[in-house]
C-alpha positions as CSV (number, residue, x, y, z in Angstrom):
1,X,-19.6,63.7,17.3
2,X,-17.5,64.3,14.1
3,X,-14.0,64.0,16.2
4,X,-13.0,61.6,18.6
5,X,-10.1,60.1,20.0
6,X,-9.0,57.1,22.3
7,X,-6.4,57.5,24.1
8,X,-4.1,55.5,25.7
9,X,-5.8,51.7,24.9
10,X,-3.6,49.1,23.3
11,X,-5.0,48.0,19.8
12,X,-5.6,44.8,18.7
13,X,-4.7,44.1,14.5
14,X,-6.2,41.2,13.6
15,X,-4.8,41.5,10.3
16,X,-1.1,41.7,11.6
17,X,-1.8,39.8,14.6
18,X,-0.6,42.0,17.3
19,X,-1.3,44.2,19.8
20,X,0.1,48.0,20.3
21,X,-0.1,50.8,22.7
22,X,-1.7,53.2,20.2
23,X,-4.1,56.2,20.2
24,X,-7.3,55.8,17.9
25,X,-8.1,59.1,15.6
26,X,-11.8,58.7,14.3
27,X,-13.1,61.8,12.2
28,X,-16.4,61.9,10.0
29,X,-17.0,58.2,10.9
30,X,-13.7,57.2,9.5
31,X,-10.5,55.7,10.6
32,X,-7.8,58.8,10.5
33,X,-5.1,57.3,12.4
34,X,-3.6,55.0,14.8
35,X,-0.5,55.9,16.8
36,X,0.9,56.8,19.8
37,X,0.5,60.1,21.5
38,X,-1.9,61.0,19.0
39,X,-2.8,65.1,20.1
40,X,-6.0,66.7,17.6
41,X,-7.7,69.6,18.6
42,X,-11.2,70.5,18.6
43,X,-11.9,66.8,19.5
44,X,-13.6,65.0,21.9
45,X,-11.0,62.4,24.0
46,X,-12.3,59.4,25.7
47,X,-9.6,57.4,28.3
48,X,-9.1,54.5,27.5
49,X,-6.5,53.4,29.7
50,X,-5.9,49.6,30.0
51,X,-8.4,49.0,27.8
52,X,-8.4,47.1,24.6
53,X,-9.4,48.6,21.1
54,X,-10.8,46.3,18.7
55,X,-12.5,46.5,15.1
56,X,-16.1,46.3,15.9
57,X,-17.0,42.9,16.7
58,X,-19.4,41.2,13.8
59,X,-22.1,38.5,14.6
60,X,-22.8,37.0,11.5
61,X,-25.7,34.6,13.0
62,X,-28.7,36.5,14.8
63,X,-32.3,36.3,14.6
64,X,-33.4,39.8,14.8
65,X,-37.2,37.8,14.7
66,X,-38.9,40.9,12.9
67,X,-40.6,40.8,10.4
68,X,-43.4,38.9,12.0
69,X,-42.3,38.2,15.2
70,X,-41.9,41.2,16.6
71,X,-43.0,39.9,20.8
72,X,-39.5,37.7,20.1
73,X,-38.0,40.7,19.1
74,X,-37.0,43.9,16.9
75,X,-34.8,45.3,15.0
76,X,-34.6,47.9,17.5
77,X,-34.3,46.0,20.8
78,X,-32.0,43.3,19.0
79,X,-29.6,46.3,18.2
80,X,-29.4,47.7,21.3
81,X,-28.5,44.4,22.8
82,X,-25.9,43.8,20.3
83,X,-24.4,47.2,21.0
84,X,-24.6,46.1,24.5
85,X,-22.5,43.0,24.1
86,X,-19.9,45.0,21.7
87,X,-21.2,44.3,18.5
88,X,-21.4,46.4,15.4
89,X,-22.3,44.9,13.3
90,X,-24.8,41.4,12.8
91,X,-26.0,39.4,10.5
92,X,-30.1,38.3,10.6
93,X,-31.6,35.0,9.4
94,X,-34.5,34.7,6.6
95,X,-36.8,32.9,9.2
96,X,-39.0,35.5,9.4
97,X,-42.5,35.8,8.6
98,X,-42.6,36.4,5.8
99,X,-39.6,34.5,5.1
100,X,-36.9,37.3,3.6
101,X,-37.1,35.3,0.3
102,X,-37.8,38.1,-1.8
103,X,-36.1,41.8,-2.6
104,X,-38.8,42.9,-0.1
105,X,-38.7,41.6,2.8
106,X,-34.5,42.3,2.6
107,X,-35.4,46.0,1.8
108,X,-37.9,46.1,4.9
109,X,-35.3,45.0,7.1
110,X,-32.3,47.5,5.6
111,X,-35.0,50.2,5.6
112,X,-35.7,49.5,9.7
113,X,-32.3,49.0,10.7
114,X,-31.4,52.9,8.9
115,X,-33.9,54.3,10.7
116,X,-34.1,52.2,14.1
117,X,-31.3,50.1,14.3
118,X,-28.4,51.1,16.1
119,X,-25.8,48.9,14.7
120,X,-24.7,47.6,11.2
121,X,-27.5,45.2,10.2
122,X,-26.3,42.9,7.0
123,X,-29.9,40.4,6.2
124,X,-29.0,37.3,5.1
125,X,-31.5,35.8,2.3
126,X,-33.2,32.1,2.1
127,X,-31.9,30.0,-0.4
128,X,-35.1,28.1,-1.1
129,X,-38.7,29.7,-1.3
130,X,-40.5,30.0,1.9
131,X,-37.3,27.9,3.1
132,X,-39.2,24.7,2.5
133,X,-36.6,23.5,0.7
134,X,-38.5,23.3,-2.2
135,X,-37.5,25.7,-4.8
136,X,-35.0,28.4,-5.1
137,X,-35.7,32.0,-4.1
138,X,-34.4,34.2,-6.8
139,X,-30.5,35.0,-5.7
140,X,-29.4,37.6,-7.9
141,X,-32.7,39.6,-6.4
142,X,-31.7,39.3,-3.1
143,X,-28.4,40.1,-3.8
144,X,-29.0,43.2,-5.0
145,X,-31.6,43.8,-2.7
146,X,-28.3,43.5,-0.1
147,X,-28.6,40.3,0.9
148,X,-24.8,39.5,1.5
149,X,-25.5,35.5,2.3
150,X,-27.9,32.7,1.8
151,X,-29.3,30.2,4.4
152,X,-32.7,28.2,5.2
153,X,-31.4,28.7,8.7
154,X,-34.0,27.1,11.3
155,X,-34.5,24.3,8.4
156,X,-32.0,22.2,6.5
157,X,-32.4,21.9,2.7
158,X,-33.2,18.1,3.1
159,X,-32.7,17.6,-0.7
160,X,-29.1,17.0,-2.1
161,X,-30.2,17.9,-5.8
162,X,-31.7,21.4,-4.6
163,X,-29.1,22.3,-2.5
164,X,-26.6,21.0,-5.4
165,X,-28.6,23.6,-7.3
166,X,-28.5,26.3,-4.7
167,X,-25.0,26.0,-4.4
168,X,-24.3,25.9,-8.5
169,X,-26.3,29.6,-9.2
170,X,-24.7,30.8,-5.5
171,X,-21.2,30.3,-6.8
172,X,-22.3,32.7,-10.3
173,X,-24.4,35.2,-8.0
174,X,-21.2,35.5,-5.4
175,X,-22.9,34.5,-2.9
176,X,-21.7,32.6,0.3
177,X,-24.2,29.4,1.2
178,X,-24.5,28.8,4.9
179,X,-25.9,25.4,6.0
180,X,-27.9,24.5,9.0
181,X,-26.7,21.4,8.8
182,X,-29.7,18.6,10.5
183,X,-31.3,15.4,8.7
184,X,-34.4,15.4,9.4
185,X,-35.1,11.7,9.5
186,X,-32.2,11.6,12.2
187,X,-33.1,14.8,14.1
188,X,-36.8,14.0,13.9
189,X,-39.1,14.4,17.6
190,X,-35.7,15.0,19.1
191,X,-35.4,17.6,22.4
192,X,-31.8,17.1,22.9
193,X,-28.5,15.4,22.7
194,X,-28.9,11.5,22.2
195,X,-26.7,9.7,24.9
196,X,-26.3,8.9,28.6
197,X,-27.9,12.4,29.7
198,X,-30.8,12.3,27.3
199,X,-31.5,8.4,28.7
200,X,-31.4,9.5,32.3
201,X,-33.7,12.8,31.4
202,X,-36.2,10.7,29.7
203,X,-36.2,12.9,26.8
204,X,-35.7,11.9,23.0
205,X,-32.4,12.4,21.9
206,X,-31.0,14.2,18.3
207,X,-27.8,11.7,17.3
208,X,-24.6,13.6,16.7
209,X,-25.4,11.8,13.3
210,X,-28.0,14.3,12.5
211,X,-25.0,16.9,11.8
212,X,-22.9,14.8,10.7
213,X,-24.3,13.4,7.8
214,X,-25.4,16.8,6.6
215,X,-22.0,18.6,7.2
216,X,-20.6,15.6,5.1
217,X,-23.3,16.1,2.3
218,X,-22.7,19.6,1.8
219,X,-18.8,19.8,2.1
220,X,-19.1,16.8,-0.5
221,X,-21.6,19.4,-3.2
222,X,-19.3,22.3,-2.2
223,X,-16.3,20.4,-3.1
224,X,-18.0,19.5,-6.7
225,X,-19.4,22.9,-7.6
226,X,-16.9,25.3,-6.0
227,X,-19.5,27.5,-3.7
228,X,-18.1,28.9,-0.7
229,X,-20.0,27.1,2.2
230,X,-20.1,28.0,5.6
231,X,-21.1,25.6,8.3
232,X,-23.4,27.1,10.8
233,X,-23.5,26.4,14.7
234,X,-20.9,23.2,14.7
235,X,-21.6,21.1,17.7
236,X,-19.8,17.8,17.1
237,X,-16.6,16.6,17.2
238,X,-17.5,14.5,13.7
239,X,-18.1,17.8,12.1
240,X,-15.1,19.9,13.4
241,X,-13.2,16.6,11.8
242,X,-15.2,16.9,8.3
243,X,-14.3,20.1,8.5
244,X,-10.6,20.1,8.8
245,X,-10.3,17.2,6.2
246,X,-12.1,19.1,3.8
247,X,-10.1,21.7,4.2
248,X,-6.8,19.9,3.8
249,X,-8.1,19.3,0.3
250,X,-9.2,22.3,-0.6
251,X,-12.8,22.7,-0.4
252,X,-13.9,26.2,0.1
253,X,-15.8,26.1,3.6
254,X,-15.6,27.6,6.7
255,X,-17.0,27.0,9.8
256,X,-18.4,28.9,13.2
257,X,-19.0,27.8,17.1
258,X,-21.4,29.4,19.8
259,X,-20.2,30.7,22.7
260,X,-23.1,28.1,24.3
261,X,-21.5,24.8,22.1
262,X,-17.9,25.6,23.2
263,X,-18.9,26.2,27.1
264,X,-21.7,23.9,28.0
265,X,-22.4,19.8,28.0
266,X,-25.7,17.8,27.8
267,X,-25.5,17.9,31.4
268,X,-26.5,21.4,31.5
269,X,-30.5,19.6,30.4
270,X,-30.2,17.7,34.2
271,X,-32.7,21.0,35.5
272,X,-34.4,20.8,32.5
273,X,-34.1,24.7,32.1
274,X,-35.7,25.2,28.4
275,X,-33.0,28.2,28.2
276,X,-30.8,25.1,27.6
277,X,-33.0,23.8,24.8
278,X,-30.8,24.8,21.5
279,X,-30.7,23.2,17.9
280,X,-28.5,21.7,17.6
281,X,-28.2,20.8,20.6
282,X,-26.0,20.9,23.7
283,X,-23.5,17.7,23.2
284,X,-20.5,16.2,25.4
285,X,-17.6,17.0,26.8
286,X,-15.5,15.2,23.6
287,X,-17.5,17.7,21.7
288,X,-16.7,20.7,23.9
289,X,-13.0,19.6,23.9
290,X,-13.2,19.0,20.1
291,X,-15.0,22.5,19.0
292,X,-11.7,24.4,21.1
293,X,-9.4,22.3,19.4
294,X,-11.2,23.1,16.3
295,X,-11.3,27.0,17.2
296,X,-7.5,27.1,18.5
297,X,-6.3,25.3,15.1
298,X,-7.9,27.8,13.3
299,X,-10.5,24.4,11.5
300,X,-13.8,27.0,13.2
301,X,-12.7,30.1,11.6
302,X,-16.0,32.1,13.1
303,X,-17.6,32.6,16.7
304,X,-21.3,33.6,16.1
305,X,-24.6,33.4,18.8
306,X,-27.0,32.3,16.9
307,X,-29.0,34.7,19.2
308,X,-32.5,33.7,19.0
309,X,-35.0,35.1,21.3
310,X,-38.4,33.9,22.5
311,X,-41.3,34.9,24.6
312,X,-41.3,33.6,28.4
313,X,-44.7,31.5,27.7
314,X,-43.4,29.8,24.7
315,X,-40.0,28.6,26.8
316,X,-42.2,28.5,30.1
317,X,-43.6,24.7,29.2
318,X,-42.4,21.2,29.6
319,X,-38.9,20.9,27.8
320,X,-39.9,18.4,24.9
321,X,-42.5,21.2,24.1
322,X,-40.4,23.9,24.3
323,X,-38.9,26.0,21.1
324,X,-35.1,25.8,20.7
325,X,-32.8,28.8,21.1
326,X,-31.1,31.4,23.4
327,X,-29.9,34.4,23.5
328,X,-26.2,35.4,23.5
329,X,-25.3,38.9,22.0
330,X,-25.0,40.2,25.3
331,X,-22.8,37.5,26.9
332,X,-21.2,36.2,24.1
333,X,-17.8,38.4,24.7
334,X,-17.7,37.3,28.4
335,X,-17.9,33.5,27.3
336,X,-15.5,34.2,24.8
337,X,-12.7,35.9,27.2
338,X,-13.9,33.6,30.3
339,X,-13.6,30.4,28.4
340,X,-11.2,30.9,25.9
341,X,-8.8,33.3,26.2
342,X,-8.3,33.2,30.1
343,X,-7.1,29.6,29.9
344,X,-5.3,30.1,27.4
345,X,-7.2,28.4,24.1
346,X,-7.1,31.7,21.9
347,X,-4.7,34.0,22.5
348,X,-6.5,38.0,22.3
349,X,-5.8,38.2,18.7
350,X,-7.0,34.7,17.6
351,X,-10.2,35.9,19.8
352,X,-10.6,39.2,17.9
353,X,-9.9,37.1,14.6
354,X,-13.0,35.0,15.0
355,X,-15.1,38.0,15.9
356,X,-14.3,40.7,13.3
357,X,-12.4,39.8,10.2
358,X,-13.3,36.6,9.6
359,X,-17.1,36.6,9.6
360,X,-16.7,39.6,7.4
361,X,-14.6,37.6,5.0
362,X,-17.0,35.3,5.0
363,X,-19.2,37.6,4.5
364,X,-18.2,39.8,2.1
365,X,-18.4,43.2,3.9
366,X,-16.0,46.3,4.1
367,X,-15.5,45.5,8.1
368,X,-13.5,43.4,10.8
369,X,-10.4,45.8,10.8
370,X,-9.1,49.5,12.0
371,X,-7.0,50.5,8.9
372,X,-6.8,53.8,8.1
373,X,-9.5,55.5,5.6
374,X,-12.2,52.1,6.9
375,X,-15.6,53.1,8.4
376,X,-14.7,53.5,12.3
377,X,-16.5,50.6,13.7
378,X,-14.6,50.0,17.4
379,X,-15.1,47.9,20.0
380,X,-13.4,48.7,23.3
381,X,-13.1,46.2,25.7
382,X,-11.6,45.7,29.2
383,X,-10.1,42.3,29.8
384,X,-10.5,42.4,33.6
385,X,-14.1,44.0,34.0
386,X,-16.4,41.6,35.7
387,X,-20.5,41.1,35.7
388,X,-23.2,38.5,36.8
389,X,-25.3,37.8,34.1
390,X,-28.5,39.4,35.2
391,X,-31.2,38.8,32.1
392,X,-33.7,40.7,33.6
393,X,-31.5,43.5,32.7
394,X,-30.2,42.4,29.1
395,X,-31.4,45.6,26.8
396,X,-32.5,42.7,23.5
397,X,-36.1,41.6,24.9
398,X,-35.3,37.7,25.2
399,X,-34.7,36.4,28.6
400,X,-33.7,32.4,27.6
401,X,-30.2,32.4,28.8
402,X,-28.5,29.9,31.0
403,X,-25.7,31.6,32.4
404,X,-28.2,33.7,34.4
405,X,-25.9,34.0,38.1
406,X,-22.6,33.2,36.3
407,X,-19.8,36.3,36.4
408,X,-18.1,36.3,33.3
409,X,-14.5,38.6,32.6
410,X,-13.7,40.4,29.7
411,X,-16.4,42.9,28.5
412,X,-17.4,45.7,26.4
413,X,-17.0,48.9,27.8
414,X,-17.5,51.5,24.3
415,X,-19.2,50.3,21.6
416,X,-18.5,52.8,18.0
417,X,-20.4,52.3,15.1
418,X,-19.4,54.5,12.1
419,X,-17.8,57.1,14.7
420,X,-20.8,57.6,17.0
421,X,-20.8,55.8,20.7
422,X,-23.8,53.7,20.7
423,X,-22.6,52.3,24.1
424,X,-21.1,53.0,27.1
425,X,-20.5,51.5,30.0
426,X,-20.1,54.6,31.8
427,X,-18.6,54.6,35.5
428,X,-17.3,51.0,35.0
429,X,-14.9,52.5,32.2
């Protein structure tokens, strides 16, 4: 499909921060125009009436699980659900096995997504060997292996010299650092939030400490070497105020929120559902309250799902046993349009924002907007289309999803990567 055209959807510039009634023009995979009452012949026309037409949305934290981990898992299956949920593009975590510290593992992955993947796939490279936190992994290799970030995600770097380090030859390689931020003294034996819930569950509790002290460290080393720094899955209300005050002054950070942080409590544990089992982990209501403050203020610049799939017999066992994660590429633009735009705590275009140009900025990447001549990555969405989140039916091959039952609004209908549909919600549109 060489030509295509949308017609009659109102776009959403994230850049300008508006929304027009435009047509969309898309021709050899590229933007050609945007206007109204666009007419181009020999081209195919999809309606999209009432619809909204978005840069493709970017998840800049997944765990696409393979190499390694392919039962979790694959490139392929992790694509399709991410085209699914109205993602084009997504950026994977090193924790792979082996870990994608080395030119490559990051040329495996690039080389699988070409061929099987059916969205943008961006790897992100460890910052540390192994990600033991031990010794760096060679930077300016993974960088121009394509590695377009570092992280030990899944593991902090406990040490403040090496991660001083990491962040020094970052900064000269041009390379964003992104922090799971945990102390593993503090988090230690942990299953979830530390606090009334976690008492009347019985189970060992992670301090909101854990975080914070981390997310203090690191804004602290970012502040003395100048390395961008980008704080991954912020739970607390003590980080989203680190945050902001470091960003008052200056420091170069930036920040991103789950869909699951900014929606659920601690009291979601009560059934002790392992789906609910995250790191970090499910916190408050203050928290909740704080990370949409944090978001609607503009101090979380990113929503990402830290997608992370696992088999049904590792989650199937006692919580404390259980791994952490969930997935979330495939409701993550529900939970985004359900609880944050329909009440009114981002506006459409501070929701786009957070999903497209701003993890590409942080990012680095040629994405996140629908100017003219750009690669014609499109997500269409229609604000008042409804579901029930059905897992059995999610296309990625984890199931570990609370919101199983729940109807969210808001969802993607076309998903266009590079000019092809790689989605389409058919009937429904």
């Amino acid at each position: 499909m060489n030509r295509l055209l949308l017609k009659g959807g109102r776009v959403i510039d994230p850049l300008a921060g508006e929304i027009i009634a435009a047509d969309v023009f898309i021709t050899d995979g590229k933007i050609a125009a945007v206007g109204r009452e666009l007419t181009v012949e020999e081209t195919v026309v999809l309606d999209v009436s009432g619809k909204l037409v978005a840069p493709g949305l970017i998840d800049m934290h997944v765990h696409l699980r393979e190499p390694g981990y392919e039962a979790k898992e694959t490139i392929a299956t992790g694509t399709a659900a991410a085209a699914r949920g109205g993602f084009t593009s997504v950026a994977c975590m090193p924790n792979t096995d082996p870990v994608a510290d080395n030119p490559a593992v990051i040329g495996y992955i690039r080389a699988k997504a070409q061929t099987e993947g059916m969205v943008n796939v961006f790897p992100v490279g460890a910052i540390t060997r192994e990600s033991k936190g031990e010794q760096l992994a060679e930077m300016a290799a993974l960088k121009e292996a394509g590695a377009v970030a570092l992280s030990d995600d899944g593991r902090p770097v406990a040490g403040a010299a090496i991660m001083r380090r990491a962040m020094q030859y970052a900064k000269m390689t041009g390379l964003t650092i992104i922090s799971h931020c945990e102390e593993p003294s503090l988090a230690a034996g942990g299953a979830m939030h530390e606090g009334y819930m976690s008492t009347v569950l019985g189970l060992p509790g992670i301090p909101a400490a854990a975080e914070e002290v981390m997310v203090a460290r690191d804004i602290i080393l970012a502040e003395a070497t100048g390395c961008p720094l980008h704080i991954a899955h912020v739970s607390t209300a003590g980080s989203v105020r680190l945050i902001r005050e470091a960003k008052n002054r200056g420091v170069p950070v930036t920040a991103e929120a789950t869909p699951h942080h900014f929606t659920l409590t601690d009291e979601a544990v009560a059934g002790y559902d392992t789906a609910t089992k995250v790191n970090p982990p499910l916190r408050t209501a203050e928290d909740v309250a704080a990370l949409r403050a944090g978001l609607a203020d503009g101090t979380i610049d990113v929503i990402a799902t830290d997608h992370a799939p696992h088999t049904p017999e590792e989650k199937d066992v006692e919580y404390a046993k259980a791994p952490c994660g969930m997935v979330g590429l495939e409701t993550a633009l529900g939970l985004v349009w359900t609880e944050l735009v329909a009440p009114g705590v981002l506006s459409p275009v501070e929701a786009v924002r957070r999903l497209t140009v701003n993890p590409a900025r942080v990012l680095g990447i040629a994405r996140g907007t629908l100017e003219i001549g750009v690669t014609a990555d499109i997500t269409v969405i229609d604000p008042e289309l409804e579901a029930v989140v059905d897992p059995d039916r999610f296309a990625g091959k984890g199931r570990n999803n609370p919101f199983a039952g729940r109807t969210l609004r808001g969802l993607a209908v076309l998903t266009i990567v590079a000019g092809r549909v790689v989605y389409d919600a058919g009937p429904t549109r």
